[in-house]
N, C-alpha and C positions, 0 to 999 in steps of 0.2 A: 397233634395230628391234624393233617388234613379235612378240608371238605372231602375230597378225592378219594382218601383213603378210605375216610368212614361212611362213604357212599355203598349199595347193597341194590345190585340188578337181577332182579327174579321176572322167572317167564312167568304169565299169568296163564296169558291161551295158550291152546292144547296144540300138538307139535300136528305135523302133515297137511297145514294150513286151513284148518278146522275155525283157528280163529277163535274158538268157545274156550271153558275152562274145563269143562268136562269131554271127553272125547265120545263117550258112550255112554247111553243111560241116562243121568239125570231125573227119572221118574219119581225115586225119593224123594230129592231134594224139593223138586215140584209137590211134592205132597204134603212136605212138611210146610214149606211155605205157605199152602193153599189153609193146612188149618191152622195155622198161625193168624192168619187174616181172617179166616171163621169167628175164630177168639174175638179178636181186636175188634172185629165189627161187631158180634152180641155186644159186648161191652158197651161200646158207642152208642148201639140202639136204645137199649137199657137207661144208658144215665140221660138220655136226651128226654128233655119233658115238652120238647113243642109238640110234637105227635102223637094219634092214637096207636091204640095197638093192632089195629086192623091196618093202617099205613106201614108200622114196623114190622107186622109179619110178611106184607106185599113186598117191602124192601130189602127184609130178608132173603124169602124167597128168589129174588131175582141176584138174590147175591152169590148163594148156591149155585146158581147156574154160571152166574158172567165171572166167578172167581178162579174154578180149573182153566176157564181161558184166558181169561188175563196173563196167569201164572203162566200157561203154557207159551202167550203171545210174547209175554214177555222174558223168558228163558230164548224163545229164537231170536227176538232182537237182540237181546245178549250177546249171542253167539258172534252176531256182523260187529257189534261195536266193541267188546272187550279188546284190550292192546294187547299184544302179544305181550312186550316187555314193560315193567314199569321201574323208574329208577326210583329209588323212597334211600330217606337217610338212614335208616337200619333197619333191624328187623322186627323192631314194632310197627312201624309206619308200613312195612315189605307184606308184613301179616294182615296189617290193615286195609288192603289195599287190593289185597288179592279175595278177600273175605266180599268187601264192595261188589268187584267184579262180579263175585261166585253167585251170591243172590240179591244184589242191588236192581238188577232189569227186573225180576221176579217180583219181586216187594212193590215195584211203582207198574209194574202191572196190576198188581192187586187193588192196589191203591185206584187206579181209572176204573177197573171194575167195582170198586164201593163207591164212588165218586157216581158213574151212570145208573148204577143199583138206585142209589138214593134221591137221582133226579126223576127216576121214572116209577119208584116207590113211594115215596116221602118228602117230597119236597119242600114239607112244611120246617124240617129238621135245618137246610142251610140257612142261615140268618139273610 
């Protein structure tokens, strides 16, 4: 077999030239995101020992706030940059690929909102 053959072209973005993956909605997903990174931030606060716990509640706090908007900020950038088509060599890589898309903008939103949470919380915490 071919390269050619065993190639596999799946639409990512959503059809009417939306450009997104989702066409409508999205609210879930934003919310599943959002406590995911909840998660992953207590976590992080937790095992970090350079800080007090008056700096990690501050950094918390501010993460509560700056994380539905990250998530939300970054589900609209999503929408402009996601490709419409992605060619992948089957349909792991096709799955994989499309998943990236779905909540990859999401997740490094979240990401800069713990990133400025923790500059203006706890700054003792970045090395």
């Amino acid at each position: 077999m071919t390269d050619a053959e065993n190639t596999q072209v799946g639409q990512v973005g959503g059809s009417g030239g939306t450009g997104g993956v989702e066409k409508q909605g999205g609210s879930g997903l934003t919310v599943l995101v959002t406590i995911v990174a909840y998660a992953a931030y207590a976590v992080v606060l937790y095992k970090n020992q350079n800080a007090e716990m008056p700096q990690k509640l501050l950094a918390g706090g501010i993460f509560l706030v700056l994380a539905p908007i990250g998530v939300a900020i970054g589900g609209i950038i999503g929408r402009f940059i996601t490709p419409r088509y992605v060619i992948a060599s089957g349909a792991a890589a096709l799955l994989q690929a499309r998943l990236f898309w779905w909540v990859g903008p999401r997740f490094v939103g979240a990401g800069v909102a713990a990133f400025l949470a923790t500059i203006a919380g706890a700054p003792t915490i970045l090395p």
